[in-house]
N, C-alpha and C positions, 0 to 999 in steps of 0.2 A: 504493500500500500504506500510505505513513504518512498520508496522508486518511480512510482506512476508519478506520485504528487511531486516531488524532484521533476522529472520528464516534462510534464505539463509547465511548472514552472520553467523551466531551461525553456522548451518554448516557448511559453508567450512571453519571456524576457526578449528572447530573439526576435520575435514581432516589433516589439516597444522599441527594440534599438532601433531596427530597419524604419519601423515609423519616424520616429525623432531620424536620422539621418535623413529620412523624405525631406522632413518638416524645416529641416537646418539648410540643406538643400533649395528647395526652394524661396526660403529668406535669403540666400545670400546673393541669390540672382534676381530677387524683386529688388532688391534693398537697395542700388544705385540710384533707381528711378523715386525710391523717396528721399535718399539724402545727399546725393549729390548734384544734382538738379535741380533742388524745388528753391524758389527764393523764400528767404527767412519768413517766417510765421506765416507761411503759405500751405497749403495743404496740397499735393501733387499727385497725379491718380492714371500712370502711365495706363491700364487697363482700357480706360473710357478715354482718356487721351485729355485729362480735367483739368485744369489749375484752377484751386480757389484759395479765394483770400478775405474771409470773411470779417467783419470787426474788427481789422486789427490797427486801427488808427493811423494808417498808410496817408501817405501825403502825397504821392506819387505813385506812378501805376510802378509798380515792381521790374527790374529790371533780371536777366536772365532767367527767363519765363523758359523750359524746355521748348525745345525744337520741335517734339513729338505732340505738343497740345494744339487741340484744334476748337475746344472751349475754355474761355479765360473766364472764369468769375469774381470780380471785385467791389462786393456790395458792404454797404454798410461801416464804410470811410472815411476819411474827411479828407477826397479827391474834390478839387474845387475847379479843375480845367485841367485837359489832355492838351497835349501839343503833337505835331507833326512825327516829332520822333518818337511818342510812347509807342510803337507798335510794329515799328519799324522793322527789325529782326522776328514776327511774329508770320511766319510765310503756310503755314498751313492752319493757323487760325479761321473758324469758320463762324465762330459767334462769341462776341463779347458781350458782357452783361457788367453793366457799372451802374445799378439802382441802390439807389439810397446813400449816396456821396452826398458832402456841401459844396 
């Protein structure tokens, strides 16, 4: 009886590891698109292709915005006027949303 129960444990230990090495696995190949890309206190969402930047008392539209986003979200900031060059570098952008700036 404690051989089986040894057995059973030994494998689903070996499951658990394989799992967590999935799990660690694919964090380390999501994980550039959330932090070495995203601008500060931005939330970045390679998946969906998202940048948001919600409340965070931004004064300006945020500069290096990933390459890979094609919605920018910046609501809820105290964005007072865009200029020519905020978006400049944004070449596959396909919708901006800037509600509820001053």
């Amino acid at each position: 009886m404690r051989f089986l129960l040894l057995l059973l444990i030994g494998y689903n230990l070996e499951m658990c590891i394989s799992a967590v090495r999935s799990v660690f696995l694919g964090v380390l190949l999501y994980a550039p698109y959330q932090c070495l890309e995203c601008p500060f206190g931005c939330e970045c969402f390679a998946v969906t292709c998202t940048v948001r930047c919600d409340s965070k008392d931004l004064l300006t539209v945020p500069q290096l915005i990933p390459g890979y986003a094609k919605t920018v979200i910046i609501t809820g900031n105290n964005i007072q006027q865009t200029g020519p060059d905020s978006f400049t570098e944004l070449e596959n952008v396909t919708n901006i949303t800037l509600s509820n700036n001053r």
